[in-house]
N, C-alpha and C positions, 0 to 999 in steps of 0.2 A: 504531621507535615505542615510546614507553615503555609501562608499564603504565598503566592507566585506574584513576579511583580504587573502590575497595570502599567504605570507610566516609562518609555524608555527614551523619553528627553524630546526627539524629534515625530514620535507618535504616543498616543494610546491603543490598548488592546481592548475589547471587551472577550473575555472566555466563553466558551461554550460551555465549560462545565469547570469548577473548580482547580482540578485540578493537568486537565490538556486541553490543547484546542483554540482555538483563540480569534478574535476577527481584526487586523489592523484599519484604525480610522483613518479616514481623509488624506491616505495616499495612492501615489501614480506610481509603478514599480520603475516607470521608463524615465523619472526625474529624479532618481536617488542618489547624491554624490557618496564619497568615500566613507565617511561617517554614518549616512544614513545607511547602505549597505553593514555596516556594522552591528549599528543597532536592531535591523533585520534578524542578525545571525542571531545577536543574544535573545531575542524574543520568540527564534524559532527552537535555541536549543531550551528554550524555559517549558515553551509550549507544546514541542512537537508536530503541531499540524497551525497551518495559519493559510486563513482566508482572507484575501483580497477584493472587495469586491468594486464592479464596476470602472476594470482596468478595460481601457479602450488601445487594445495594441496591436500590434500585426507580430504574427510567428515569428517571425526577426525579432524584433523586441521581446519578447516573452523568451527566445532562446540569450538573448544576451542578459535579461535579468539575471535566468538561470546560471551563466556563464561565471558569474560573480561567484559562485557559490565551490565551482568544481568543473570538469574536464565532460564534456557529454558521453553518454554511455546508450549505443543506439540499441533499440528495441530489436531479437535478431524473428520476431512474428508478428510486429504491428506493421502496416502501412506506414508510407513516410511522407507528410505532407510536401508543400509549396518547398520550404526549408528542411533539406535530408536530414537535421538532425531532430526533427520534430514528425512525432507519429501521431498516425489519426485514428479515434475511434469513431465508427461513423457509420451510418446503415442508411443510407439512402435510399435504397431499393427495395431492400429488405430487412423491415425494420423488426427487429428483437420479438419474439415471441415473449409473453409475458406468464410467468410462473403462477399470479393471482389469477389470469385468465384464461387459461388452456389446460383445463385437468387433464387430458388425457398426457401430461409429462410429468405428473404427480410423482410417479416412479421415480424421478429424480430431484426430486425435494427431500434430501437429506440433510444431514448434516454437515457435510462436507460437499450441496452442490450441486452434486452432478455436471449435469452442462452447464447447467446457470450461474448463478455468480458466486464466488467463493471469497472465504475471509483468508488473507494472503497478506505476505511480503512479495515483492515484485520480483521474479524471477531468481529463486531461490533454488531453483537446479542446476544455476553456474559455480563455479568457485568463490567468485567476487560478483555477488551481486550488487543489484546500480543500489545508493543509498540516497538517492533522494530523489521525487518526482514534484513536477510543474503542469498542473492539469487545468486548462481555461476552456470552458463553455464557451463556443460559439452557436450554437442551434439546438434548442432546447423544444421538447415535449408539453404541451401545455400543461400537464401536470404528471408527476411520476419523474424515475431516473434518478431521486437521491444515490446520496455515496455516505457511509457509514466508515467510521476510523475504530478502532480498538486500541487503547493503552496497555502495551507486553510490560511496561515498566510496572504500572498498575497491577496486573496478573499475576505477576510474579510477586512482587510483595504478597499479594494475598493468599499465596499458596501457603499451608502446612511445612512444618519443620521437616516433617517425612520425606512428603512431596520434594523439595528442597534438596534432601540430600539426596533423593535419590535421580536428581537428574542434575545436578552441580559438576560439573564436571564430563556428562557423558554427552555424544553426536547421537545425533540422528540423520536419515539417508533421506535424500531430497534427489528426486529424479522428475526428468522430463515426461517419463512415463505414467505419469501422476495427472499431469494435466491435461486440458483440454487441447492443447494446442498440436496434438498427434494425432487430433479425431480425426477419422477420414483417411488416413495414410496408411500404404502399402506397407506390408511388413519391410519392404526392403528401403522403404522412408522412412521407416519408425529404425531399421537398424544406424540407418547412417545418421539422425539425429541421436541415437545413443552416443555414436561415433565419434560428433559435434559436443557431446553434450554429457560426459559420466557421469552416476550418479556421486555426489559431492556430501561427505560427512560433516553437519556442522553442529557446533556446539548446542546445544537444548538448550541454555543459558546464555545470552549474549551479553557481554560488555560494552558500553558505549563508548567509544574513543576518546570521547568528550568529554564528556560529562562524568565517565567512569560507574554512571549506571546500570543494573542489571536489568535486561529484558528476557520473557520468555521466547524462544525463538525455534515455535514449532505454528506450522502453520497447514491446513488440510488442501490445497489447491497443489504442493508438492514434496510433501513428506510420504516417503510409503514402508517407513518402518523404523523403531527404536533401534540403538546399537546395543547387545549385551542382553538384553532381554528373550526370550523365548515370546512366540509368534503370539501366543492368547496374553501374556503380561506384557506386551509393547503395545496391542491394542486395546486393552482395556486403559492402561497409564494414556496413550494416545485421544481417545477418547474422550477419559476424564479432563485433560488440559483443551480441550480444544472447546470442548463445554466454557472454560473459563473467560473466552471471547465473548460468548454469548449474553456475559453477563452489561448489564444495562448501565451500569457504577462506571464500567471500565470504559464505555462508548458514548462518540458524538455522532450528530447526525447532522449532515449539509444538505437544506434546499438550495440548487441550484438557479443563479438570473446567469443572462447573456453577461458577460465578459465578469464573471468570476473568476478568482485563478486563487488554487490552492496549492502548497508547498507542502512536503510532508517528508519524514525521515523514517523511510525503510529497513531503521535498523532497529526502532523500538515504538512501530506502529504496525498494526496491520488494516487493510480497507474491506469493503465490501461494495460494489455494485449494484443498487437494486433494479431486476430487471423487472419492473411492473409498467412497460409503457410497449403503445404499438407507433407511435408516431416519432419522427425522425429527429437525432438525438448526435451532434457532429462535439468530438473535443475534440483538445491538441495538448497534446504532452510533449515535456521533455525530460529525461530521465538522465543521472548523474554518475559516473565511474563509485563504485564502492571497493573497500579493502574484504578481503576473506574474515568472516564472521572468528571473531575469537571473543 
């Protein structure tokens, strides 16, 4: 694969790793006229995730940068900051327990999570999940609270011809009931966001609109079964792909400062969380309407 470009006329990029990721220099997201929004998009569909750093903006502004891009797509279980169409993650009171620091939740340091943070596409138990998110630190941990990206474009190339065929073409079941966001709830809570929320078969293979490249598009925070397979061959195949996020080739890693804002495309990324901090830790996101995964 050749090189990806660096310069795109009104910025540079430097990448975070060869082939995704990328940091744009020496701009303000809230001075971009027509053309420079442009050259954004081409350098977001080259790179996939792009960091911003040291945007001085208010919610407002960070929601209209977003706005450029696509129609808002609200969060229906985060918080909604200042601006409704901006959610907060935020722990002010009660700040994250930390995975590196509290063995006794050892039991859920799996593969896939547990309560902690999980490598995911952004709510992939809807029909049409959001495809793209805007996440800017505002209150940061003295140290700790990275965020990790995954390359599905990446993964996928690397797969076996086997592998390959044998999930080209087939869904897999992405349900509500996968996540964290049901912990706590009454059976008759957990019915009615089934209610809200069916479980949604989507292709194991995704195509990018855009770009017309392939992604893998299974992810452990809401998948909880292959289609066509029997119960031990959908999780053993489940398994094996989900291992292939983990690999270190396919992944960048973001130190987060105060007013960084990253952009990312939820249709051939996935993120990770990392919860290793006890000290208070505020973002604001904006998330964007997406089409049904084909």
């Amino acid at each position: 694969m050749s090189a990806l470009r660096t310069d795109y006329g009104k910025f540079g990029v430097r990448p975070f790793t060869p082939l995704f990721g990328a940091e744009i220099l020496g701009l303000s997201v809230n001075e971009l006229d027509e053309d420079g929004i442009r050259c954004v998009h081409e350098a977001w569909m080259d790179w996939k995730v792009l960091v911003f750093r040291d945007q001085d903006i208010t919610s407002d502004e960070q929601l209209a940068f977003a706005l450029h891009f696509g129609e808002v797509d609200r969060h229906p279980y985060l918080d909604i900051a200042e601006s409704e169409d901006v959610s907060v993650l935020d722990n002010p009171e009660a700040p994250r327990f930390s995975r590196a620091l509290e063995p006794e939740f050892d039991e859920y340091a799996t593969l896939d999570g547990g309560l902690f943070g999980r490598w995911h596409s952004d709510a992939t138990f809807r029909d049409c999940p959001p495809y793209a998110s805007f996440l800017i630190a505002r209150i940061l941990p003295s140290t700790g609270g990275d965020t990790l990206w995954a390359d599905m474009e990446q993964a996928y190339q690397g797969l076996d011809s086997e592998v390959k065929s044998l999930i080209d073409g087939r869904t897999a079941s992405h349900s509500v009931l996968s996540s964290s966001f049901v912990v706590g709830m009454s059976p008759e809570e957990v019915e009615e966001e089934l209610r809200r929320f069916p479980p949604q078969h989507h292709p194991m293979v995704r195509t990018h609109p855009v770009t017309g490249r392939k992604s893998l598009y299974v992810n452990s925070a809401f998948v909880d079964q292959i289609d066509g397979l029997s119960e031990d061959q959908g999780q053993s195949l489940y398994r094996d792909l989900l291992g292939e996020v983990l690999r270190p080739e396919y992944q960048m890693r973001l130190r987060w400062e105060v007013g960084s804002l990253v952009m990312w495309d939820n249709r051939c990324v996935q993120h990770y969380p990392v919860y290793d901090y006890y000290e208070r830790r505020r973002m604001e996101r904006v998330t964007l309407a997406g089409d049904r995964p084909a």
